[in-house]
C-alpha positions as a printed Julia matrix, in Angstrom:
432×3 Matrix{Float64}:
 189.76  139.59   42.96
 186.57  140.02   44.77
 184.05  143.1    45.77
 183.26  142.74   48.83
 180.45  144.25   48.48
 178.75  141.8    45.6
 179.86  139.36   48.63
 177.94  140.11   51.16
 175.12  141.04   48.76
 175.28  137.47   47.69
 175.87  135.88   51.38
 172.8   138.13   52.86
 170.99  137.77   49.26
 170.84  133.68   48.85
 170.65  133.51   52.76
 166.84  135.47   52.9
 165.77  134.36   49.68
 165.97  130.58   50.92
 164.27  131.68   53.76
 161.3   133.36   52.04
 161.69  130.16   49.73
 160.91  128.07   53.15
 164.03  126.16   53.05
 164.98  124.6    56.51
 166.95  127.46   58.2
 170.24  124.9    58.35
 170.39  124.31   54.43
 170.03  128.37   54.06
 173.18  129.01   55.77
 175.08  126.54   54.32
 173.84  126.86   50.77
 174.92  131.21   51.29
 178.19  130.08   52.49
 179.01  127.71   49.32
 177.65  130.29   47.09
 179.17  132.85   48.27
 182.73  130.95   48.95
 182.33  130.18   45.07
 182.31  133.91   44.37
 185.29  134.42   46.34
 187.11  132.02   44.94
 187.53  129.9    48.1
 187.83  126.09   47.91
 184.58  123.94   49.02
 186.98  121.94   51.83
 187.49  125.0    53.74
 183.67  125.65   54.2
 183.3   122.48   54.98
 186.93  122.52   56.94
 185.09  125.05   58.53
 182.14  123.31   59.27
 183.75  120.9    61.1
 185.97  123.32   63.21
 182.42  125.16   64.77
 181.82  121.07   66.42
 185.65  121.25   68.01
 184.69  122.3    70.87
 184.52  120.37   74.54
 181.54  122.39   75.78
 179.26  121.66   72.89
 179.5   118.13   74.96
 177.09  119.45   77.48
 174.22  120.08   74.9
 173.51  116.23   74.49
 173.77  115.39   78.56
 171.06  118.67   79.13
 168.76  117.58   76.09
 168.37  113.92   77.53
 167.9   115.07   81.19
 164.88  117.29   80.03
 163.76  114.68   78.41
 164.51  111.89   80.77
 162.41  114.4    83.57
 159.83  115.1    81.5
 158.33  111.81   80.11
 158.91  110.76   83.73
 156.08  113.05   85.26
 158.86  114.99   87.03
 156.35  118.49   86.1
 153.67  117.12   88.6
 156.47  117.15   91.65
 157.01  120.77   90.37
 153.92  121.82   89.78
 152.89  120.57   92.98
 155.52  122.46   94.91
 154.49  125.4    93.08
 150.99  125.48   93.99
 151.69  124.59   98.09
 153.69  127.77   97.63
 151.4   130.27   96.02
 147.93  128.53   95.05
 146.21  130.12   97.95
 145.59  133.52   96.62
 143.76  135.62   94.3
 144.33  133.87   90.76
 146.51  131.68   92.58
 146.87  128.78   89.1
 148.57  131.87   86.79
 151.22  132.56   89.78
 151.8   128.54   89.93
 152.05  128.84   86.22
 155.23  131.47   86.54
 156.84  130.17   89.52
 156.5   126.48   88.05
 158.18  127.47   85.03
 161.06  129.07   87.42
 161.34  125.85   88.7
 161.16  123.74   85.81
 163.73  126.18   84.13
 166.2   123.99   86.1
 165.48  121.06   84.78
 165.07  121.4    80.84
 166.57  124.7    80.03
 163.58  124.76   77.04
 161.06  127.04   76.74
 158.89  125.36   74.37
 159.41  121.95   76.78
 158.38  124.16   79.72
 155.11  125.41   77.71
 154.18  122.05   76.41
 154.83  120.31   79.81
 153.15  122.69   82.44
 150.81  124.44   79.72
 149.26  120.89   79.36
 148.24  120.61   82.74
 148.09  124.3    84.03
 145.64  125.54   80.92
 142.91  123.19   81.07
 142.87  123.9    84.94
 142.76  127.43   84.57
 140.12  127.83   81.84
 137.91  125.04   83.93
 138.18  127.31   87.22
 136.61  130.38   84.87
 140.15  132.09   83.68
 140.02  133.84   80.18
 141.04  131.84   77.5
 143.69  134.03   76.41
 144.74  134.93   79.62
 145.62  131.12   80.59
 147.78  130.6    77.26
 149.29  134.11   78.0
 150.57  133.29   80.94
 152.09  130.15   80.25
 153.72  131.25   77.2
 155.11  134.84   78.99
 156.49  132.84   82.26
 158.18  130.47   79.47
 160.68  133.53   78.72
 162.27  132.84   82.34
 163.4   129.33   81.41
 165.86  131.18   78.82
 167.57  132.87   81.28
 167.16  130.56   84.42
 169.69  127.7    84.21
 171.2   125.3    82.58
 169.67  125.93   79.34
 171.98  124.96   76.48
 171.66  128.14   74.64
 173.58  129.45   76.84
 176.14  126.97   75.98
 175.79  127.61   72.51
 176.7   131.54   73.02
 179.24  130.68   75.19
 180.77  128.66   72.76
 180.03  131.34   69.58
 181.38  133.81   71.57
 185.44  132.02   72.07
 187.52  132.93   74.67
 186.62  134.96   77.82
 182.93  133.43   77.79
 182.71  130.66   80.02
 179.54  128.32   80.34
 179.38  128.54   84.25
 179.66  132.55   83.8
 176.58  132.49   81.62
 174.8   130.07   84.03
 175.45  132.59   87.01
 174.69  135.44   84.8
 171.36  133.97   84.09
 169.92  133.74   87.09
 169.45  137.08   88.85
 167.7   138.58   85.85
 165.57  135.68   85.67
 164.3   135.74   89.28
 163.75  139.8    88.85
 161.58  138.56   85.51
 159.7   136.27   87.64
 159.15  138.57   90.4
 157.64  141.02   88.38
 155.51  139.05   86.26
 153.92  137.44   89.57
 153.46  141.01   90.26
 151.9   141.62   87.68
 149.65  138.59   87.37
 148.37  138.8    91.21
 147.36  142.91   89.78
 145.25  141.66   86.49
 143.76  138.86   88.63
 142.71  141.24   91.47
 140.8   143.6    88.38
 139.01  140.42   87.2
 138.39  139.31   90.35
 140.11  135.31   89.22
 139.33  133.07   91.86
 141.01  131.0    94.36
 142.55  127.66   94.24
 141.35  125.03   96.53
 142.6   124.94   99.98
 145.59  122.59  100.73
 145.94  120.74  104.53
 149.22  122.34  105.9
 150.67  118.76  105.72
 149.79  118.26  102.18
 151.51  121.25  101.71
 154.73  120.4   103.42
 154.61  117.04  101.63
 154.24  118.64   97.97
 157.14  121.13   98.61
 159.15  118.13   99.74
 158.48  116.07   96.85
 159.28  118.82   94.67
 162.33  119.55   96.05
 163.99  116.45   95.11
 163.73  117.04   91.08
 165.06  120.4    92.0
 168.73  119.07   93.29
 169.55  118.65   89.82
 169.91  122.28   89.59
 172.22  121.6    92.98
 174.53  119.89   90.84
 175.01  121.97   88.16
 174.97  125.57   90.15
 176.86  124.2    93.22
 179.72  121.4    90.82
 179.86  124.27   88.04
 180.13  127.22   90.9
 182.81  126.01   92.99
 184.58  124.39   90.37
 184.13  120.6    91.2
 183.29  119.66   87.71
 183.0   121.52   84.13
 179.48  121.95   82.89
 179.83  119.18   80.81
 180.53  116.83   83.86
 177.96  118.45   85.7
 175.71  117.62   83.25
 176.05  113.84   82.28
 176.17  114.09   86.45
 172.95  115.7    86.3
 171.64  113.41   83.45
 172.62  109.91   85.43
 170.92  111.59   88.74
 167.77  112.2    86.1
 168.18  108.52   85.02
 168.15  107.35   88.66
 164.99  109.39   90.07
 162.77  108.83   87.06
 163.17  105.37   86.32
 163.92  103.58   90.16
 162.93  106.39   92.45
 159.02  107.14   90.68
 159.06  104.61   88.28
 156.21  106.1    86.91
 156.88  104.74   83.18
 159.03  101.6    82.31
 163.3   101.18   81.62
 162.09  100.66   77.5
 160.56  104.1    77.53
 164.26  104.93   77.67
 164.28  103.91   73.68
 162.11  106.4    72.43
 163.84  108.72   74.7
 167.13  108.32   73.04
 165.54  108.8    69.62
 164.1   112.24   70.53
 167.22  113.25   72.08
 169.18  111.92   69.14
 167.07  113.96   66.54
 167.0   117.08   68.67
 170.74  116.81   68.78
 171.27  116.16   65.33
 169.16  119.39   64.44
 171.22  121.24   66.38
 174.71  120.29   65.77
 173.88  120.86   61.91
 172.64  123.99   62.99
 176.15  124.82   64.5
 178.25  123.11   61.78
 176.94  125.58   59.27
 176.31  128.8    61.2
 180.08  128.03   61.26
 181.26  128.13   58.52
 178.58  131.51   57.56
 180.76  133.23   60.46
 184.22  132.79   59.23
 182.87  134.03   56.0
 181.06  137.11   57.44
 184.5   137.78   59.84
 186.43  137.5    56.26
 184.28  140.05   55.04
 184.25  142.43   58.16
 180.39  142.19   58.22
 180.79  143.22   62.41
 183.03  146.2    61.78
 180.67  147.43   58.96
 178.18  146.72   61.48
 180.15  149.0    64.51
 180.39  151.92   61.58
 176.75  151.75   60.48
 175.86  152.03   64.63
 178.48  155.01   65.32
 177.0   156.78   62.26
 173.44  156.71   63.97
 174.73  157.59   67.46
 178.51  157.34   69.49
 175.89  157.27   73.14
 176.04  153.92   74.2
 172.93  154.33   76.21
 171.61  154.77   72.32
 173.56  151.93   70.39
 172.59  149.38   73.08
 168.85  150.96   72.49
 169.25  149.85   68.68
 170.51  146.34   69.44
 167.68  146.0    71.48
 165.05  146.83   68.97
 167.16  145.14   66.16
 167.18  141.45   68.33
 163.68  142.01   69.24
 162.68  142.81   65.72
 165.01  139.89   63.98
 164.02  137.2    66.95
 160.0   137.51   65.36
 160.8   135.91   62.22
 163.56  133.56   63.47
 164.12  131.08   65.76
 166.67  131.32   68.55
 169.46  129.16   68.31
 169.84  130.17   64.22
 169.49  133.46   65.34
 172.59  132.56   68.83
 174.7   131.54   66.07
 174.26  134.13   63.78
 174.24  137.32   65.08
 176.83  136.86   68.15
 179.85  137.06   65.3
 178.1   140.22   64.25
 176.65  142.28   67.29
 179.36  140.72   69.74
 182.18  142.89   68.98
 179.37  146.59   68.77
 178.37  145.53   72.04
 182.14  144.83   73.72
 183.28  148.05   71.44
 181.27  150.12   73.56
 181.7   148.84   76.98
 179.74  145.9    77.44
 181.13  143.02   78.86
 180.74  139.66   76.55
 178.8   137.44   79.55
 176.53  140.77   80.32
 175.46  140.69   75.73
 175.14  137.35   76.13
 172.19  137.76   78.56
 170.84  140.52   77.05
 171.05  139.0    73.86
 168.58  135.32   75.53
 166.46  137.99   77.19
 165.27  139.59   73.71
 165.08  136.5    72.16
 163.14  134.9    75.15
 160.56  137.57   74.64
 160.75  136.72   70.92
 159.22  133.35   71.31
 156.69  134.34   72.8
 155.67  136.93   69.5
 154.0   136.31   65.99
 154.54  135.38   63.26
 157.42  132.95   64.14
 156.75  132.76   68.2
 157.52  128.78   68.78
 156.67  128.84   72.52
 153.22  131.66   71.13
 152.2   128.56   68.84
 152.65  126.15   71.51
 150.65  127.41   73.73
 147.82  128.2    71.53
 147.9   124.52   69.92
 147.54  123.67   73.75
 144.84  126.21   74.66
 142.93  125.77   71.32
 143.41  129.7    71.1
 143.9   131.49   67.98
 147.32  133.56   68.17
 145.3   136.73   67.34
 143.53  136.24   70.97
 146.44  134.73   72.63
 148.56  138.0    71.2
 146.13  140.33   72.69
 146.34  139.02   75.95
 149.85  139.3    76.41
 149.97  142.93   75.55
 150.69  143.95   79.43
 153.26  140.67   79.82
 154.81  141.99   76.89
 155.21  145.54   78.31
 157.07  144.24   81.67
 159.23  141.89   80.05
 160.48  144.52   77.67
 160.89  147.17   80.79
 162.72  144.68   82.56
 164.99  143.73   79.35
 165.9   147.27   79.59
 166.35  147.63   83.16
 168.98  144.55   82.83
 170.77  146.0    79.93
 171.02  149.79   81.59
 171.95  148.1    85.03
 174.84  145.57   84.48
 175.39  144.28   88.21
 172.13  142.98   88.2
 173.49  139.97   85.6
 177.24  140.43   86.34
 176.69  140.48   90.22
 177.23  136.47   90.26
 179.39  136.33   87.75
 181.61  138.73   89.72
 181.43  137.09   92.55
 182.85  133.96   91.19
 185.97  135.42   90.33
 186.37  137.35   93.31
């Protein structure tokens, strides 16, 4: 016989200390589960049983197809269509290259579902341009790295997929992708806002002026790329295909554009392609395999309805609870990354959340949105890093700047979370 609570002392105990010990986040899950499986007595072949069980699943499928079709798109110079389209559309006003830099990243959201793809791609270009035109250094990486939090929600983006699948039954992929996308557009809307205000104050100048034809034929080029989103939204939507199929759809239509349409690198590029994809892939399904197995041990242990009590004892107002898991996401998502972070805490804050009235799809969004912003913060901030590696800007600098990007994204987090129809409006709509 076990204590349960030596257990969890031991799963939460060997879990942090291999993180403070720098071991990769993968082999700290898995080595908690094993030890604390040992103290419980439990065999090693059901952790791993376990282990195996979390890759069972036919929508995990989908996370290979969307991996290669962001990569596919962006070693084939798709961002240049996008960011092209972008600036006919808004480059013509006061600090015209940081409202490109948002709505390009809307855009691109549809194509690679990555935040730290959509900072490395369009920050590239978009941050040399706007330091050159006389932009603030910090200001240019700030930008690119706050507009990167709408590729989160915006889809496809395969962490969706990955909460859809953590989250079992009633949590479908093409709910989450519907779910996604009205709180995304309100992000983007209000960060342009904000943008064309702090650009007005520093008086940020104005792009070049495009020929109304060049601007017709840059929206048109960009539009193109964007039909992969077509396919997904629209087969996904009105149930053609699954999101899987709509995906290794997606991927082949990818394939097609990059390779015979632009041909702007060669059919062996495709090599290297497959080995980034690969790796990628292999990172994450580990990733899965053994946040797993740490979930079945944490659900043996009633970690979530510990969890629930600890919650009701603070407060029974949801208004308050959802308040806490708020602050507790946005406070956990600065030291960890967000898929370890997807597989970890939906087994644990899933069931607060539903206990108190929140649908499952509506968390899920909540729970991208704080993590989006997350990325973006020190010390663990992948998309924050990024950026600055891009913008040769220290993080102290970049950090400062986003101060005010910080503040909307967090007001609008909380608008979303107080204000379900404004996620489950879609989602709603689907069913009927």
């Amino acid at each position: 016989m076990f204590s349960t609570e030596i257990a969890i002392l031991i799963l939460m105990g060997v879990f942090v200390g291999c993180m403070i010990l720098k071991v990769p986040i993968t082999f700290s899950i898995m080595i908690a589960s094993f030890s604390t499986a040992f103290y419980m007595g439990l065999s090693p072949v059901s952790v791993v049983l376990n282990m195996v069980q979390g890759l069972r699943n036919f929508a995990l499928l989908a996370i290979p197809f969307f991996i290669l079709m962001g990569e596919i798109m962006g070693a084939g110079g798709i961002s240049d269509k996008i960011l092209g389209m972008a600036n006919a559309m808004v480059g013509r006003v006061r600090g015209g290259l940081g409202l490109v830099n948002i709505l390009a990243s809307k855009l691109f959201s549809g194509m690679t579902g990555s935040a730290v793809a959509d900072t490395s791609t369009s920050g590239s270009i978009l941050i040399p341009m706007m330091k050159k035109q006389g932009y603030d250094d910090g200001y240019s990486v700030a930008v690119t790295c706050a507009s990167s939090a709408v590729t989160i929600l915006i889809p496809p983006s395969h962490n969706m997929v990955l909460f859809a699948v953590m989250a079992g039954a009633g949590v479908s992929v093409a709910e989450m992708f519907l779910a996604g996308i009205m709180p995304g557009i309100l992000l983007g809307l209000c960060l342009l806002v904000l943008c064309y205000i702090i650009s007005i104050i520093r008086k940020y100048p104005i792009s070049d002026y495009m020929a109304p034809r060049e601007r017709v034929k840059a929206i048109l080029h960009g539009i193109v790329p964007l039909m992969t989103v077509i396919i997904i939204m629209g087969g996904v939507s009105f149930g053609i295909f699954t999101a899987t199929e709509s995906a290794a759809i997606a991927c082949l239509y990818a394939f097609i554009l990059t390779f015979f349409v632009y041909r702007k690198i060669p059919l062996r590029a495709m090599y290297p392609i497959m080995v980034r994809t690969i790796r990628t892939l292999a990172m994450v399904l580990c990733l899965i395999a053994s946040a797993s197995a740490f979930g079945v041990i944490m659900a043996r242990l009633q970690v979530p309805a510990m969890i629930t009590e600890a919650l009701l004892s603070i407060s029974d107002n949801r208004y308050v609870v959802f308040l806490l898991i708020n602050l507790l996401l946005l406070l956990l998502g600065t030291v960890m990354d967000m898929s370890p972070m997807i597989l970890i805490m939906t087994p644990i804050l899933l069931p607060v959340a539903t206990n108190f009235g929140m649908s499952p799809v509506h968390f899920g969004v909540v729970m991208l949105f704080n993590l989006a912003i997350s990325m973006s913060t020190p010390p663990v901030g992948t998309v924050l890093f990024t950026g600055c590696a891009i913008g040769k800007v220290s993080v102290e600098k970049a950090s400062k700047a986003l101060l005010p990007l910080y503040a909307i994204m967090i007001a609008v987090l909380f608008v979303v979370t107080y204000i379900p129809s404004i996620a489950m409006w879609l989602p709603n709509l689907m069913r009927g």
